[in-house]
VOPA-454066 format. One record per residue (C-alpha): residue in one letter; chain; x, y, z. Coordinates in steps of 0.5 Angstrom, whole numbers, plus 500, padded with zeros to 3 digits. Each point is the difference from the previous one (the first is absolute). Layout:
N
+------+-----+-----+-----+-----+
: type : mol :  xx :  yy :  zz :
+------+-----+-----+-----+-----+
:    A :   A :   X :   Y :   Z :
...
+------+-----+-----+-----+-----+
//
This chain:
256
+------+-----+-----+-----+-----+
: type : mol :  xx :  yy :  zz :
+------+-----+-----+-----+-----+
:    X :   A : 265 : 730 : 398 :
:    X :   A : 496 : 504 : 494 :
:    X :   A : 494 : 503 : 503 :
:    X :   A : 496 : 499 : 495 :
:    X :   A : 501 : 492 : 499 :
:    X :   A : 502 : 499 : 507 :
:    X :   A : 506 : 495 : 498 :
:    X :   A : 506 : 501 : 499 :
:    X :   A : 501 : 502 : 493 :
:    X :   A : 500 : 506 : 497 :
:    X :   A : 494 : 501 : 496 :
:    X :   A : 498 : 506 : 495 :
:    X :   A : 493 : 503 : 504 :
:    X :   A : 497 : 503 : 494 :
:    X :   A : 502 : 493 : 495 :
:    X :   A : 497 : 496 : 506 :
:    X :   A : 493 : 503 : 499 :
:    X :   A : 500 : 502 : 492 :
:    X :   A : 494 : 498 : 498 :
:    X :   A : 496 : 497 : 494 :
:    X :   A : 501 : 504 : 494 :
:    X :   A : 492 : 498 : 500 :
:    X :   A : 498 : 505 : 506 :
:    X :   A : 505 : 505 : 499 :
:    X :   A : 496 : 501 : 494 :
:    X :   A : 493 : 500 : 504 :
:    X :   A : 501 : 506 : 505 :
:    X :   A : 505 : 504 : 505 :
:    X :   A : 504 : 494 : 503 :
:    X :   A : 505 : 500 : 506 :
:    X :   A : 506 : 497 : 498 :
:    X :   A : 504 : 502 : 507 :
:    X :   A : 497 : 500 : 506 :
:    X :   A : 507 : 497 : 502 :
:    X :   A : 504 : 507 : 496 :
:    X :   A : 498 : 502 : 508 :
:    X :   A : 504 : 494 : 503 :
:    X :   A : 506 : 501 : 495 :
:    X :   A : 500 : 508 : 502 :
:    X :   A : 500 : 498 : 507 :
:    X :   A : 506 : 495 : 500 :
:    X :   A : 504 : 504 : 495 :
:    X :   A : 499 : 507 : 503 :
:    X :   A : 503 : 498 : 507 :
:    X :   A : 494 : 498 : 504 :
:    X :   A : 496 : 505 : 504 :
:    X :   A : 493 : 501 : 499 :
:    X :   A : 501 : 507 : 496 :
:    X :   A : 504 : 496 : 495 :
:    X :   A : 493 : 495 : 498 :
:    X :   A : 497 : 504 : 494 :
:    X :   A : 500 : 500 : 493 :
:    X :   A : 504 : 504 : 496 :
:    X :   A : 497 : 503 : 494 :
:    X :   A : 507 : 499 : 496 :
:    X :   A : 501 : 493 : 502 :
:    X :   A : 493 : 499 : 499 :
:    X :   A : 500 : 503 : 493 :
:    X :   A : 507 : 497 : 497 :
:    X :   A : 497 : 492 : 503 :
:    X :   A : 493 : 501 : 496 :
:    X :   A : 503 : 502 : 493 :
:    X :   A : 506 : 494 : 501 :
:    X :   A : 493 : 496 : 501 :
:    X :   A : 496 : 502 : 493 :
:    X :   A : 496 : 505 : 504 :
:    X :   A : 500 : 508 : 498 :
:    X :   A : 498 : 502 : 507 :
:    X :   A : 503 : 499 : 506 :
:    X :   A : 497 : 504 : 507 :
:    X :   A : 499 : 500 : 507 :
:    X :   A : 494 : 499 : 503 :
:    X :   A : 500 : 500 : 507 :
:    X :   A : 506 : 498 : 501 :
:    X :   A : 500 : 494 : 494 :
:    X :   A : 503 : 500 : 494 :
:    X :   A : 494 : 498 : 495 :
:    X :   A : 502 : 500 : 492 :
:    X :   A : 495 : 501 : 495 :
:    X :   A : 499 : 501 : 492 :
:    X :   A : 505 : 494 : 498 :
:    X :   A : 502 : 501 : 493 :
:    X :   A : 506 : 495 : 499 :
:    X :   A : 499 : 496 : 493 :
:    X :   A : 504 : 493 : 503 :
:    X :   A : 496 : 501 : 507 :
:    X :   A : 494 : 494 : 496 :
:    X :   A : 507 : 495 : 499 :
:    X :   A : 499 : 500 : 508 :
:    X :   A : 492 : 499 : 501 :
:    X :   A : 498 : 493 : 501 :
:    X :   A : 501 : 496 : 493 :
:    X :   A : 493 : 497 : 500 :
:    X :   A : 498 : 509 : 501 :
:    X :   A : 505 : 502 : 493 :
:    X :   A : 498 : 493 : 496 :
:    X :   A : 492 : 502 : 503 :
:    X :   A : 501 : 508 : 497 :
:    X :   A : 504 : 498 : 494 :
:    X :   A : 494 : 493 : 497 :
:    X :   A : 494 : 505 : 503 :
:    X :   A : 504 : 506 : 495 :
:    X :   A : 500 : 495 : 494 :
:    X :   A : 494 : 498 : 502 :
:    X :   A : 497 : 507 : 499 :
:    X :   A : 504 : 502 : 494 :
:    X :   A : 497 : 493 : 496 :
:    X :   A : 493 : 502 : 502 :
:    X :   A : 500 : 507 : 497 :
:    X :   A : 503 : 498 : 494 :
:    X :   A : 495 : 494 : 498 :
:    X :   A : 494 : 505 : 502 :
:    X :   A : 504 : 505 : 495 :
:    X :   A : 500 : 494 : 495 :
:    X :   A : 493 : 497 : 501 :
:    X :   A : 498 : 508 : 499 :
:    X :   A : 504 : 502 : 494 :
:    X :   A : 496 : 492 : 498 :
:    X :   A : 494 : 504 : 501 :
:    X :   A : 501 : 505 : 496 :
:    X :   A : 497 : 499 : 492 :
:    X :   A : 506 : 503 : 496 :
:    X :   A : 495 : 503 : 495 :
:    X :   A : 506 : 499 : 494 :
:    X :   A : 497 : 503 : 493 :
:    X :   A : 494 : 504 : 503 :
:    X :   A : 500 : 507 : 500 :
:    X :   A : 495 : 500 : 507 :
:    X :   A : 496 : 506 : 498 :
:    X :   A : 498 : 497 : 494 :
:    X :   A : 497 : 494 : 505 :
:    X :   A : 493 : 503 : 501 :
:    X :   A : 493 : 501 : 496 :
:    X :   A : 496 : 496 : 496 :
:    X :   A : 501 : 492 : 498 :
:    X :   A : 496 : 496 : 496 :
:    X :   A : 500 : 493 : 496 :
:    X :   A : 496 : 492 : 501 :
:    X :   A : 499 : 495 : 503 :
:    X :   A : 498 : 492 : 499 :
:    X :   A : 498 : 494 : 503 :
:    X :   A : 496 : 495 : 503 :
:    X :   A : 493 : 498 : 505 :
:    X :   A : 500 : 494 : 502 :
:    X :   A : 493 : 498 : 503 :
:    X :   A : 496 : 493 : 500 :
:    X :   A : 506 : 496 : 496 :
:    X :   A : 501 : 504 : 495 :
:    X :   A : 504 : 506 : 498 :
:    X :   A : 498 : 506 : 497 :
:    X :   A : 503 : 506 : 497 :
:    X :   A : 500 : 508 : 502 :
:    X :   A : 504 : 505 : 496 :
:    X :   A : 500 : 508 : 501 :
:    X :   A : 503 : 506 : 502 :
:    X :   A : 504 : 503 : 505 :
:    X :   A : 501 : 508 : 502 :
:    X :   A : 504 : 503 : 506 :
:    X :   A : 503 : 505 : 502 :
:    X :   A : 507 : 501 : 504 :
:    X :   A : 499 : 506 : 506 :
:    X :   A : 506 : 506 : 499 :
:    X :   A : 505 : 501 : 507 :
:    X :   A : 503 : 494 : 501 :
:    X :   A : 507 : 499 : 499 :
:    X :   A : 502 : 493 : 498 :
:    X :   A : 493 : 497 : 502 :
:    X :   A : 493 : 502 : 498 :
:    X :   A : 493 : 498 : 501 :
:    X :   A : 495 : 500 : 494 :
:    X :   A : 492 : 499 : 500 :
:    X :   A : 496 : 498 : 493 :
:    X :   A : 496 : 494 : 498 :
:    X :   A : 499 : 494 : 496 :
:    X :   A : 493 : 498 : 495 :
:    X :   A : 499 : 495 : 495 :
:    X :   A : 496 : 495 : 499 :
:    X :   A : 499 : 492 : 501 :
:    X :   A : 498 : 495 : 496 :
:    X :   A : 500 : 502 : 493 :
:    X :   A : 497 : 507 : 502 :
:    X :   A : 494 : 496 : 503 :
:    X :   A : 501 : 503 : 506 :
:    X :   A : 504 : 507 : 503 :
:    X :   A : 504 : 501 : 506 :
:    X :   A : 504 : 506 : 503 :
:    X :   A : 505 : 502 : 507 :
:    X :   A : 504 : 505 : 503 :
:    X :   A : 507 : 498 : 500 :
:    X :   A : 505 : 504 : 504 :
:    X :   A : 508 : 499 : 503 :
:    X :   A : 506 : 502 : 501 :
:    X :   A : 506 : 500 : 495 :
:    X :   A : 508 : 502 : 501 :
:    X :   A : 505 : 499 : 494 :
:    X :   A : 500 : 492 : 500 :
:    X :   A : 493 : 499 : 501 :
:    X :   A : 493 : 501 : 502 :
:    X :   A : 495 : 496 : 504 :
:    X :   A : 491 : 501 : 500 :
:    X :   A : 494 : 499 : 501 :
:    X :   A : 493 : 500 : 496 :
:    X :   A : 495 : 501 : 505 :
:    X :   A : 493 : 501 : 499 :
:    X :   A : 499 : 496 : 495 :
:    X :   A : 494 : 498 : 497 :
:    X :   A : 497 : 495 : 494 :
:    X :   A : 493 : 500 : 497 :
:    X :   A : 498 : 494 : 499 :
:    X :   A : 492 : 500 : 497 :
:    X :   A : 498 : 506 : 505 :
:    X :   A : 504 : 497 : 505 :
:    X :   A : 506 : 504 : 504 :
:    X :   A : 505 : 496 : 503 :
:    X :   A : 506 : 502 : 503 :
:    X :   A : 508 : 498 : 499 :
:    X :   A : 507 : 503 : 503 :
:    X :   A : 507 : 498 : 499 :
:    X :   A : 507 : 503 : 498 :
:    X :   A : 505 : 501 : 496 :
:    X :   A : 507 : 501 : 499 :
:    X :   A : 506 : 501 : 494 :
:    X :   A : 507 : 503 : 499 :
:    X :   A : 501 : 508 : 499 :
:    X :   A : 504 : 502 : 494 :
:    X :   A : 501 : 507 : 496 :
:    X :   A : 493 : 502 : 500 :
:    X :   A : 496 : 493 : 501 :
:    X :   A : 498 : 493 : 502 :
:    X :   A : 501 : 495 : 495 :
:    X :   A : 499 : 493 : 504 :
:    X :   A : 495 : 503 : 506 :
:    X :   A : 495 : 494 : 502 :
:    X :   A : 494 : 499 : 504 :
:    X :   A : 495 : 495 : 504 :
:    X :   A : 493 : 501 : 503 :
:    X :   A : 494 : 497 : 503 :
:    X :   A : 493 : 501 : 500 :
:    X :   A : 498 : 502 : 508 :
:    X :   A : 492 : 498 : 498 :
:    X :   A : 499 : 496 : 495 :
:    X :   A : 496 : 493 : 501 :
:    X :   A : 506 : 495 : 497 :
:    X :   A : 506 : 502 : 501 :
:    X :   A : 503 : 505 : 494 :
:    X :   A : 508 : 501 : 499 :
:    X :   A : 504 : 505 : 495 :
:    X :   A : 507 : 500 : 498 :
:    X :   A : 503 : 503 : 494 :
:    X :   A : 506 : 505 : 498 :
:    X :   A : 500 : 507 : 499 :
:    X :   A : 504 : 506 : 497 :
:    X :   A : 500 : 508 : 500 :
:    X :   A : 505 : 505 : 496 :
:    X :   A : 500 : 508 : 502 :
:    X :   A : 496 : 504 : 496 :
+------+-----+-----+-----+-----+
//
């Protein structure tokens, strides 16, 4: 009778303990304390015939995928698995688990690498350096107060910051009149642009009517092209005046 299955058929000690490829990676895995057993029953019995042999021991963790095979206290302990079909022999739920995960993970760094690369302006037809100073153009549009619409119309200055390499901020104002001239008004903008397009804010903002100062904000937007914005737009409100006061209108700038 085998000693290591205790029944009558003859069974390979190290095959019978061979352990799931998914632990022989995790650490140092005893795959044989049977390789004991089997020196007893082949050496000819006797205590003094029990003990590993570094040989032995060697040659079964290499036929089993591990470089190393050694004797430690007298059982064989193979390490270090380096053979490439041993996954084919780990459970199937482990190989598919490892294989869908590995995909998984592949996909992801290829859609965060295209979302990034989307991102990116392409900045096609524009010499950068050329990017920064000063823009200048006008602006039109409308206040609508109390049912009626009244028409403004000025100027609009900035100034695009150096140091950016696809992205710029700017800092200008813009200043005009309402109502025929009747009444003057200025604010501050300031934002961001790349080479698609900018994006503000006025602030500040401040309109006389009659002696009177009212405050208004609002933002502002347009595409950006070599070297300026043609279709930029923009809308506001007055934060304090005693009806409720809106402006909309259009606006534009070229490089000087």
């Amino acid at each position: 009778m085998n000693p290591t299955t205790g029944n009558g058929t003859a069974s390979h000690p190290v095959a019978s303990l061979r352990p799931p490829r998914a632990w022989a990676r995790a650490a140092h895995v005893c795959l044989a304390p049977a390789v004991l057993g089997l020196a007893c029953s082949t050496a000819g019995g006797g205590d003094d015939a029990c003990a590993c042999v570094p040989a032995e021991c060697a040659r079964e963790c290499l036929e089993y995928g591990y470089r190393v095979g050694e004797c430690v206290a007298g059982i064989c302990r193979c390490s270090d698995p380096h053979d490439p079909d041993a996954d084919a022999d780990a459970p199937d739920d482990v190989a598919e688990d490892g294989a869908v995960e590995e995909a998984e993970v592949e996909a992801e760094a290829d859609a965060s690498e295209e979302d990034g690369a989307s991102d990116v302006p392409t900045c096609e037809g524009f010499d950068l350096d050329a990017v920064p100073g000063s823009y200048s153009g006008t602006f039109a549009g409308t206040i609508h107060a109390l049912g009626e619409d009244y028409p403004m119309d000025g100027d609009v200055t900035f100034r695009v910051e150096a140091g950016g390499v696809t992205s710029w901020t700017f800092d200008g104002t813009m200043s005009g009149t309402a109502m025929g001239g009747a009444y003057g008004w200025n604010s501050r903008i300031q934002g961001s642009l790349d080479c698609e397009r900018l994006d503000g804010d006025f602030y500040e903002g401040v309109v006389s009517v009659e002696g009177t100062d009212y405050h208004f904000g609002g933002t502002m937007q347009s595409s950006f092209v070599p070297y300026g914005c043609p279709d930029g737009t923009f809308a506001g409100t007055c934060t304090d005046c005693p009806v409720p006061v809106t402006g909309d209108g259009t606006w534009s700038v070229t490089h000087d």
